[in-house]
C-alpha positions as protocol buffer text, in pm:
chain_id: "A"
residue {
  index: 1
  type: UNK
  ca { x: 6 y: -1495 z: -935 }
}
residue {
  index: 2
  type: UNK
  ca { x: 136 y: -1835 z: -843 }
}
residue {
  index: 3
  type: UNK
  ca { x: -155 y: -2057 z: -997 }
}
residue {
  index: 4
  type: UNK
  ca { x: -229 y: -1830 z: -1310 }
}
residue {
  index: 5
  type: UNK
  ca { x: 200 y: -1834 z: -1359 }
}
residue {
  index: 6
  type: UNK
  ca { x: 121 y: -1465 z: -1385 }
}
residue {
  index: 7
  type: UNK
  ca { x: 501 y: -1479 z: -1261 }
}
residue {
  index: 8
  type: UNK
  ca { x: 742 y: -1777 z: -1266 }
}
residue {
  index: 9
  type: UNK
  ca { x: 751 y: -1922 z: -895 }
}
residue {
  index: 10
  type: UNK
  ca { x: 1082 y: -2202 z: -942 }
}
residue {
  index: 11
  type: UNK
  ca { x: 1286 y: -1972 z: -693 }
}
residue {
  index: 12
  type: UNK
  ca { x: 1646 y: -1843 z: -633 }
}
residue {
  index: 13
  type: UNK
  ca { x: 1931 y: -1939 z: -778 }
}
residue {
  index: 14
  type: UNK
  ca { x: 2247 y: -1816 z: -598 }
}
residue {
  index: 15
  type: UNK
  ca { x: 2619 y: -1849 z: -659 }
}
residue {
  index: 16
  type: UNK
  ca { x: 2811 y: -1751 z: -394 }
}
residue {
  index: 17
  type: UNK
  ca { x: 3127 y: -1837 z: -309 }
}
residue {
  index: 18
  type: UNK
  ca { x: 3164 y: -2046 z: -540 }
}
residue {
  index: 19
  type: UNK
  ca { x: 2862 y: -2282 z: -386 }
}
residue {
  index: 20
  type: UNK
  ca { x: 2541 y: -2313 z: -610 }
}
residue {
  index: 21
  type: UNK
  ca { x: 2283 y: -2239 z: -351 }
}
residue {
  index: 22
  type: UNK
  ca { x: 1886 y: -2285 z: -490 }
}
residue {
  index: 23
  type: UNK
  ca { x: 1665 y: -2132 z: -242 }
}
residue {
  index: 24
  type: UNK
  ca { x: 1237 y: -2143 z: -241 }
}
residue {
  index: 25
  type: UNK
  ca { x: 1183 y: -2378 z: -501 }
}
residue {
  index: 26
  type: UNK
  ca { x: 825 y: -2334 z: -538 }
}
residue {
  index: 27
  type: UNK
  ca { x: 646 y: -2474 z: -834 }
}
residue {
  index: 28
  type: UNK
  ca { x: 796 y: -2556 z: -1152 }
}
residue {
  index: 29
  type: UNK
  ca { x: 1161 y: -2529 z: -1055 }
}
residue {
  index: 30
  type: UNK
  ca { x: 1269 y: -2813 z: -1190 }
}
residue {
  index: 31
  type: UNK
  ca { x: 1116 y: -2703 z: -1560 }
}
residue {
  index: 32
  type: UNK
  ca { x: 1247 y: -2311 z: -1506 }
}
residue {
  index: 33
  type: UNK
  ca { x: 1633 y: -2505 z: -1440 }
}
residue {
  index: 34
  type: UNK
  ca { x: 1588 y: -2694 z: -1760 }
}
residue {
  index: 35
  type: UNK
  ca { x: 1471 y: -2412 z: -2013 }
}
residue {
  index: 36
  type: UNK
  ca { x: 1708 y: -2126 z: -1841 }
}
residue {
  index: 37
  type: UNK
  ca { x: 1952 y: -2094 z: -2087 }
}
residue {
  index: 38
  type: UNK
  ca { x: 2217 y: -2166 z: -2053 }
}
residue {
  index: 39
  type: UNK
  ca { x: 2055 y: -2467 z: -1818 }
}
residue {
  index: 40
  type: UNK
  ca { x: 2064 y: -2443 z: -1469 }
}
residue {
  index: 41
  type: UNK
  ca { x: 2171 y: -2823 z: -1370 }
}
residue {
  index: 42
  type: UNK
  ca { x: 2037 y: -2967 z: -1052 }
}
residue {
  index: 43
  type: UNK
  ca { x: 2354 y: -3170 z: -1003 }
}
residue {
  index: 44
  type: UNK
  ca { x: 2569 y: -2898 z: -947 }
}
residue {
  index: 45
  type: UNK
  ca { x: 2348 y: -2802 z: -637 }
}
residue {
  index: 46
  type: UNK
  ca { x: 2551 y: -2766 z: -298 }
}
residue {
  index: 47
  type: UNK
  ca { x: 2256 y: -2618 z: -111 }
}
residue {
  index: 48
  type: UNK
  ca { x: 1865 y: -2629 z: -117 }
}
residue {
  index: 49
  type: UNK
  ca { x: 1720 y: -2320 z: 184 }
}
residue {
  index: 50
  type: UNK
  ca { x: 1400 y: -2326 z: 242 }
}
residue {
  index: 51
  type: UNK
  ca { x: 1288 y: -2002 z: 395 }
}
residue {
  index: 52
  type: UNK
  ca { x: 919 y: -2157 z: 493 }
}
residue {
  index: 53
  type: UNK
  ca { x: 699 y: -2422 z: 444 }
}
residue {
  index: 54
  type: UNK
  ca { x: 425 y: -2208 z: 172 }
}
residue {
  index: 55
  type: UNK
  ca { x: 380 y: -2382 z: -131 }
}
residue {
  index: 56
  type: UNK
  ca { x: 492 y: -2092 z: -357 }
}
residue {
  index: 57
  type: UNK
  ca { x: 836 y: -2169 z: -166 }
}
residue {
  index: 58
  type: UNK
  ca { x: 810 y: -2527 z: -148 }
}
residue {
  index: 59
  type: UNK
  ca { x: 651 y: -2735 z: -363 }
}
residue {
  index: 60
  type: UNK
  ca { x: 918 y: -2838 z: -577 }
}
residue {
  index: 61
  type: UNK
  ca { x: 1164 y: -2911 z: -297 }
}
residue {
  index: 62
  type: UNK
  ca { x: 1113 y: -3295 z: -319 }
}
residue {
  index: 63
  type: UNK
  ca { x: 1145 y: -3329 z: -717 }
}
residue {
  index: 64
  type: UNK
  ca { x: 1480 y: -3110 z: -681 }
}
residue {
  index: 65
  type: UNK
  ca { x: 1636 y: -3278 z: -420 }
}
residue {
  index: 66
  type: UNK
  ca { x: 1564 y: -3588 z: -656 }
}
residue {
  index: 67
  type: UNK
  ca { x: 1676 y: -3396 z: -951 }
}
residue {
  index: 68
  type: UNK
  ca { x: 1999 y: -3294 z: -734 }
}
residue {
  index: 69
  type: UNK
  ca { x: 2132 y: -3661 z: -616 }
}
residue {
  index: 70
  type: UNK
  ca { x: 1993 y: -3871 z: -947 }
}
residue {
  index: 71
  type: UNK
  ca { x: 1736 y: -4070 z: -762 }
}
residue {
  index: 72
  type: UNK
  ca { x: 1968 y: -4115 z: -479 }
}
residue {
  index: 73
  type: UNK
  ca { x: 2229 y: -4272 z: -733 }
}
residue {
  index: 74
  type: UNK
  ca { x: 2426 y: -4023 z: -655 }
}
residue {
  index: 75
  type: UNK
  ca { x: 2439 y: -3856 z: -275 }
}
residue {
  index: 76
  type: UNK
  ca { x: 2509 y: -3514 z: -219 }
}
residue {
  index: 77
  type: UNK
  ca { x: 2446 y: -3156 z: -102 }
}
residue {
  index: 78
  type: UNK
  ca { x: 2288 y: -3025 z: 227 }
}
residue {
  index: 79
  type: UNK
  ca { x: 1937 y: -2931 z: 240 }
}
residue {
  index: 80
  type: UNK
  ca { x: 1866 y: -2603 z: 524 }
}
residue {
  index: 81
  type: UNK
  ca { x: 1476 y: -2585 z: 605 }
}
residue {
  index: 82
  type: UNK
  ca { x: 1268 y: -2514 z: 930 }
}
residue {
  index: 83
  type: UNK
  ca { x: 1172 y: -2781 z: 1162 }
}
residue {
  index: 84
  type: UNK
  ca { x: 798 y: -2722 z: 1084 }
}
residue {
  index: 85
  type: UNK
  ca { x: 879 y: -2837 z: 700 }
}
residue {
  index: 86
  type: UNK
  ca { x: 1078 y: -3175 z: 832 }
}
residue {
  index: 87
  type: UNK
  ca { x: 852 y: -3272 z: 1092 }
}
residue {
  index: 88
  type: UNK
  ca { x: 494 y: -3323 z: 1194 }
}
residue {
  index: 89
  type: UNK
  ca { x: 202 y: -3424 z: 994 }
}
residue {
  index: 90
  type: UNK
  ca { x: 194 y: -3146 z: 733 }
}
residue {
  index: 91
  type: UNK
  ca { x: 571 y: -3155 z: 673 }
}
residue {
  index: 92
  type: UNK
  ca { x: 702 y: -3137 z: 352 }
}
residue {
  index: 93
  type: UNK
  ca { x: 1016 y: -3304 z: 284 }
}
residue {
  index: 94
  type: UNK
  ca { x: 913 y: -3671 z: 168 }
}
residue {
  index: 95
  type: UNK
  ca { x: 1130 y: -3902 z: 428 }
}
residue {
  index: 96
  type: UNK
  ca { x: 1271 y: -4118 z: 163 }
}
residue {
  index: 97
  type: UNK
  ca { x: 1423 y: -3868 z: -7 }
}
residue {
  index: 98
  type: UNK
  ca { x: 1676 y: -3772 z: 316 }
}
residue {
  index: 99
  type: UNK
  ca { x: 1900 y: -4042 z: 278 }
}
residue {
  index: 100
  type: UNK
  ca { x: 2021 y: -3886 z: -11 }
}
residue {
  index: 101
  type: UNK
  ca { x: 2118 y: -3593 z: 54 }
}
residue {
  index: 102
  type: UNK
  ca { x: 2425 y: -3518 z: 279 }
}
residue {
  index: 103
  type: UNK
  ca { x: 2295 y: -3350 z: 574 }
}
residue {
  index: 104
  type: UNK
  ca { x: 2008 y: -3171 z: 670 }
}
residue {
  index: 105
  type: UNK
  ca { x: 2019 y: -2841 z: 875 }
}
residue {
  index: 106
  type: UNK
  ca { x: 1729 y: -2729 z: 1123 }
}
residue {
  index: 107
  type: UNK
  ca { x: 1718 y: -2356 z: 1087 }
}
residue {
  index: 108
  type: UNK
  ca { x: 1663 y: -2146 z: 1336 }
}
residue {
  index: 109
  type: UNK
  ca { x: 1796 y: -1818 z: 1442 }
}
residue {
  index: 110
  type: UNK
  ca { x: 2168 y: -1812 z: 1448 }
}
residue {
  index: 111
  type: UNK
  ca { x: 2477 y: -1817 z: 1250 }
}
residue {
  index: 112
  type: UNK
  ca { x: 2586 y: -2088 z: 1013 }
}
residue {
  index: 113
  type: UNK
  ca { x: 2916 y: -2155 z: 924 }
}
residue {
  index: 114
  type: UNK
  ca { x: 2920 y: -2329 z: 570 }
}
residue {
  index: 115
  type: UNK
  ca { x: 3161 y: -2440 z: 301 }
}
residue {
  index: 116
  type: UNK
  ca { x: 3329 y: -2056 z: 209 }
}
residue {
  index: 117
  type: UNK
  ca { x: 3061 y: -1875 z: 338 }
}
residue {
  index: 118
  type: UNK
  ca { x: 2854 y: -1762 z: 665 }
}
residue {
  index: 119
  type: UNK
  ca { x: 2501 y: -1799 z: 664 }
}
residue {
  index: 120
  type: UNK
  ca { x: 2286 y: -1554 z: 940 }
}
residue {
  index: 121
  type: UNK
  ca { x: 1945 y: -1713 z: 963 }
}
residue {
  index: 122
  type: UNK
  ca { x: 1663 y: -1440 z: 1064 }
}
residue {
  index: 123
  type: UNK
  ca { x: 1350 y: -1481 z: 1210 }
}
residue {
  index: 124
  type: UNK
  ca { x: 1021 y: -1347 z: 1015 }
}
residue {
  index: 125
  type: UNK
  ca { x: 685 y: -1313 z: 1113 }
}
residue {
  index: 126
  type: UNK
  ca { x: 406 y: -1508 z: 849 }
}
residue {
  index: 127
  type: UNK
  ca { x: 91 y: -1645 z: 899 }
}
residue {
  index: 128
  type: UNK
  ca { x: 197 y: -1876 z: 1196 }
}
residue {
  index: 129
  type: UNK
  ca { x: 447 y: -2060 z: 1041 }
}
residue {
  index: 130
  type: UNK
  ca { x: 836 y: -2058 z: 1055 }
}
residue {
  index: 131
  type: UNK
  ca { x: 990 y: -1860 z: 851 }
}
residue {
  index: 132
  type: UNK
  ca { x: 1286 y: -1706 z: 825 }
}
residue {
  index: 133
  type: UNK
  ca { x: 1535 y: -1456 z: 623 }
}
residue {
  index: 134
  type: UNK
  ca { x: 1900 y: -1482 z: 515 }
}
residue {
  index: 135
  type: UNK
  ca { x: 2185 y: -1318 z: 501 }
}
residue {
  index: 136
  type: UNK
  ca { x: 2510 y: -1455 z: 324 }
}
residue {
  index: 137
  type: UNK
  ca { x: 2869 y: -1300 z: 375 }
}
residue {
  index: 138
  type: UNK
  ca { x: 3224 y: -1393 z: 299 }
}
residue {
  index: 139
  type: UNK
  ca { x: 3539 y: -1254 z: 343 }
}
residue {
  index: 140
  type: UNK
  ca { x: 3541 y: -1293 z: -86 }
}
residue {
  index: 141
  type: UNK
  ca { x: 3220 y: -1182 z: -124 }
}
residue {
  index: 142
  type: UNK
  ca { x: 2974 y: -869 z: -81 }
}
residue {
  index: 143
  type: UNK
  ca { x: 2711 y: -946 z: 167 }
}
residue {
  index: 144
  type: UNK
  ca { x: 2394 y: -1043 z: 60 }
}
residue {
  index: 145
  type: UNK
  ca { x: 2043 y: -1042 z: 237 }
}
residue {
  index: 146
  type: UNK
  ca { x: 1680 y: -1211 z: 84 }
}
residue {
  index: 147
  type: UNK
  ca { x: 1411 y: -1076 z: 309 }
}
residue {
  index: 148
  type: UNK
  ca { x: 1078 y: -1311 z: 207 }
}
residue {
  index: 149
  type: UNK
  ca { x: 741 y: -1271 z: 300 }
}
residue {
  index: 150
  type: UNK
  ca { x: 705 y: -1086 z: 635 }
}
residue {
  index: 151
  type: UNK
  ca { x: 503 y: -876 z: 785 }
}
residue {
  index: 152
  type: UNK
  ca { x: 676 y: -575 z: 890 }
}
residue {
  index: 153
  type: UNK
  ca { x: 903 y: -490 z: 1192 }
}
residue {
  index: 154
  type: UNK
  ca { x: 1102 y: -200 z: 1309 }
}
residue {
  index: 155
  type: UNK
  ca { x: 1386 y: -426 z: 1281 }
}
residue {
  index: 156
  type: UNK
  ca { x: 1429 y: -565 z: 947 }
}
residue {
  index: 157
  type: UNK
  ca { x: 1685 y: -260 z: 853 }
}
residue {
  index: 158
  type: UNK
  ca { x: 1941 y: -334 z: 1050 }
}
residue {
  index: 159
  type: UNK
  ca { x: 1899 y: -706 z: 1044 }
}
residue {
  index: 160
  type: UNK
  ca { x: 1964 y: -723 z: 665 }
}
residue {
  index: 161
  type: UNK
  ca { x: 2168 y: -433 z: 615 }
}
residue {
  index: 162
  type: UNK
  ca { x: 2333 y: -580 z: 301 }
}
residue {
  index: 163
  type: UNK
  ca { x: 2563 y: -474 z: -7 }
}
residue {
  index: 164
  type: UNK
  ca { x: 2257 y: -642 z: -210 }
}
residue {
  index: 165
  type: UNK
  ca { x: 1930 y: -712 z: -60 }
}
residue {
  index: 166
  type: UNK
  ca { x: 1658 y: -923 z: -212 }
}
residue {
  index: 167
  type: UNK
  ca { x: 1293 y: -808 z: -80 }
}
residue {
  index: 168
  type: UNK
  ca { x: 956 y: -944 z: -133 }
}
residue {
  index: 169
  type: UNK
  ca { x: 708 y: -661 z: -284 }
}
residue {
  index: 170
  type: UNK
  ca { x: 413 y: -870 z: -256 }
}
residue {
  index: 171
  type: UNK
  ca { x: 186 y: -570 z: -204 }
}
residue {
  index: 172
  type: UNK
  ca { x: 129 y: -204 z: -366 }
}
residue {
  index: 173
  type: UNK
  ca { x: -86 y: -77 z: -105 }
}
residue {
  index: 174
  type: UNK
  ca { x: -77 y: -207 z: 273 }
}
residue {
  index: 175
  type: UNK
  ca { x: -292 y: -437 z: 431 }
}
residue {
  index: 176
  type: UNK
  ca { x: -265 y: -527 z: 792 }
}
residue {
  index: 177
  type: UNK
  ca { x: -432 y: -836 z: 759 }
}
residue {
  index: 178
  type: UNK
  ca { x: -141 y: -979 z: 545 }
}
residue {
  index: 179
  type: UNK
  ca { x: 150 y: -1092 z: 652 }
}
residue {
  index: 180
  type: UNK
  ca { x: 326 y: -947 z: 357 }
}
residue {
  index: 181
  type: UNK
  ca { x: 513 y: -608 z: 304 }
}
residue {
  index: 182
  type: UNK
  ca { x: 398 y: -322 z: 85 }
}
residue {
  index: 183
  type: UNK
  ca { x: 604 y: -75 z: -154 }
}
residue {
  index: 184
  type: UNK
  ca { x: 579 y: 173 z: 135 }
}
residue {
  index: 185
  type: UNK
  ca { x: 728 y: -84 z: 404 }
}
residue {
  index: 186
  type: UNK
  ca { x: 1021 y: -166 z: 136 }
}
residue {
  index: 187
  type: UNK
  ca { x: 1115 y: 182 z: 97 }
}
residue {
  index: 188
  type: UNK
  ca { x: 1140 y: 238 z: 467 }
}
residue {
  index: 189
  type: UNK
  ca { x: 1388 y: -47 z: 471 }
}
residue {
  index: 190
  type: UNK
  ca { x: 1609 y: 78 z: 156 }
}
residue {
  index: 191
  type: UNK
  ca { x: 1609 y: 434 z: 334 }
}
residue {
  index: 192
  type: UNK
  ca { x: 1774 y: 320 z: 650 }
}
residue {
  index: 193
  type: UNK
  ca { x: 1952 y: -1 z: 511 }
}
residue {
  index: 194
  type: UNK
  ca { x: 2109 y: 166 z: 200 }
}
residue {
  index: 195
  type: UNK
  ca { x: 2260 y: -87 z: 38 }
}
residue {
  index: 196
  type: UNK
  ca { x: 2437 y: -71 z: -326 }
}
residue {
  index: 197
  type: UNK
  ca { x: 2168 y: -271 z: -484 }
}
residue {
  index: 198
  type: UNK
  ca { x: 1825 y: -330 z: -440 }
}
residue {
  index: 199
  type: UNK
  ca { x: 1618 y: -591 z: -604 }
}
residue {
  index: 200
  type: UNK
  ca { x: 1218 y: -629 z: -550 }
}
residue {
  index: 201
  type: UNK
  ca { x: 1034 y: -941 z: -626 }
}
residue {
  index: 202
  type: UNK
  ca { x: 768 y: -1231 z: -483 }
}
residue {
  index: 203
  type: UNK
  ca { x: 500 y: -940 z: -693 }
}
residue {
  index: 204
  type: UNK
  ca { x: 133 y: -941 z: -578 }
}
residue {
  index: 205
  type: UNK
  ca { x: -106 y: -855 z: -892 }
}
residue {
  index: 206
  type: UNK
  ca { x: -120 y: -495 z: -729 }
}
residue {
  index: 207
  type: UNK
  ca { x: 266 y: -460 z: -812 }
}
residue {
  index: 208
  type: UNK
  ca { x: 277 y: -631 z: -1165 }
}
residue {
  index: 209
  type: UNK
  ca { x: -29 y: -426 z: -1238 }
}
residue {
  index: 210
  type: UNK
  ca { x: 117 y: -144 z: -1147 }
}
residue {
  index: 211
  type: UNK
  ca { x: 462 y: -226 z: -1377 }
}
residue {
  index: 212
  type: UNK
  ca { x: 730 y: -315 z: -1134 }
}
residue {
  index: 213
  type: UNK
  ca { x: 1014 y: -206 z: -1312 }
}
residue {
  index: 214
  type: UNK
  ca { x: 855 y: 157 z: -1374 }
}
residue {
  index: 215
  type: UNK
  ca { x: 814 y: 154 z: -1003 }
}
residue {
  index: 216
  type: UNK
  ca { x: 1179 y: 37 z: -924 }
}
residue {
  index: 217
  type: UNK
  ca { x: 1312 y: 343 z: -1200 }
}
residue {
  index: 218
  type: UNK
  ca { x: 1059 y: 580 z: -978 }
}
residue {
  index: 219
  type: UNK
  ca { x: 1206 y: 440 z: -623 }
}
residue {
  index: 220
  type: UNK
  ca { x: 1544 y: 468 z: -774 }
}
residue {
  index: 221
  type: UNK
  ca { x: 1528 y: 849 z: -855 }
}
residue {
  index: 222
  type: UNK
  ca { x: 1355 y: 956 z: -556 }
}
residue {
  index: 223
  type: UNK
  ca { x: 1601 y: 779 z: -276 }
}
residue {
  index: 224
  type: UNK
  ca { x: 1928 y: 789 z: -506 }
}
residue {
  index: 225
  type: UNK
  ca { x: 1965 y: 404 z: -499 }
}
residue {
  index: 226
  type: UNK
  ca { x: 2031 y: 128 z: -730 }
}
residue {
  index: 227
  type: UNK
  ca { x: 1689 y: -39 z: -765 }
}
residue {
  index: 228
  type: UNK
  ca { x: 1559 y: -338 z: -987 }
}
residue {
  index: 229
  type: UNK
  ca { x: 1268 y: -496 z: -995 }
}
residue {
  index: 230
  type: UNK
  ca { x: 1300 y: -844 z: -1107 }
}
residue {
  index: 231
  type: UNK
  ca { x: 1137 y: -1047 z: -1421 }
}
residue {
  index: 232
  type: UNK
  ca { x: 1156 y: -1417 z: -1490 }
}
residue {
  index: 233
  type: UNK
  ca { x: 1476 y: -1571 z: -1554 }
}
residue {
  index: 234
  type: UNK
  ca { x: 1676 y: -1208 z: -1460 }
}
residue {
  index: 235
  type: UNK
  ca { x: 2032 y: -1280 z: -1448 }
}
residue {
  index: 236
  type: UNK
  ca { x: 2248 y: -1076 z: -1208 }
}
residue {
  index: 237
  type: UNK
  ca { x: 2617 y: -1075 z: -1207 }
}
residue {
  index: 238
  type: UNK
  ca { x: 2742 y: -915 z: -781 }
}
């Protein structure tokens, strides 16, 4: 999906709370921000979350954080990634780069407290790396939750119970070899989390295949919720 661009992979871009938050920017972000119209600038960034260290999540995280401060010309915003992606051999944030950004958060499971908003940080299980959900509220704001690539636990309902939830559908039919969850996992989730809105993404060829949004309608009419499933450049207003 990724290397064929079957799907665009540049990421999240969030508003909330008045904070522009860019989240997984795996490749190509920087050219999805520039050709989004209207244009999605970098230098309006407040926040970069990286949910793990995959390079459908990740690989653009250097050239935005460049994109984000001007070359360093001009300092700001907070990066949030796991340890694994700051430090070690294979990590992924270039160390050059840090001194331009404004801080730099090690997730890890827990609460954040940020600028208008809270940020609950979720642990995931994926193919022996750190990874982790989210799950944004505000006292201005409905809450939202982004569940990424995971393979399934009893858990995840209640964990990010949500107004809006964000899931990754990477696969149509399950596989317990992948750490990824299926249409059936995802609809055990939206049964017992029943939130307002529902959107599916991260699609596997099985689900784009299998036309997404003619699932979502299908999901939508059998458990009575508001489900999308989500196409390049969507644009959601909360």
């Amino acid at each position: 999906m990724v290397f064929k661009q079957l799907r665009a992979s540049g990421g999240i871009w969030l508003n909330y709370a008045g904070k522009n938050i860019l989240i997984d920017p795996g490749p190509g972000c920087l050219v999805r921000c520039v050709e989004s119209r209207p244009k999605l600038d970098p230098m309006t960034l407040d926040y970069i979350l990286l949910s793990h260290r995959h390079l459908d999540h990740c690989a653009d995280v250097n050239t935005m954080i460049e994109a984000m401060t001007e070359g360093g010309f001009s300092p700001r915003g907070i990066l949030l990634a796991p340890s694994d992606a700051l430090d070690g051999d294979d990590r992924v944030i270039l160390r050059y780069l840090r001194s331009y950004l404004n801080g730099i958060v090690t997730l890890g499971k827990g609460v954040f407290e940020l600028d208008g908003f809270s940020l609950e940080v979720i642990p995931l299980i994926h193919h022996g790396v750190e990874t982790f959900g989210f799950k944004f509220s505000s006292d201005k704001e409905r809450s939202l939750s982004i569940v990424v690539d995971t393979k399934f636990f009893d858990e995840i309902p209640f964990l990010f119970k949500a107004d809006i939830m964000i899931l990754s559908v990477t696969l149509h039919k399950k596989r317990e070899e992948i750490d990824h969850l299926s249409l059936d996992d995802v609809l055990k989730i939206l049964q017992k989390a029943n939130p307002s809105l529902a959107i599916m993404t991260h699609f596997g060829r099985g689900m784009l295949f299998k036309k997404p949004w003619v699932i979502a309608e299908e999901l939508s009419k059998v458990t009575g919720l508001n489900i999308k499933a989500a196409s390049d450049g969507m644009k959601l207003d909360f």
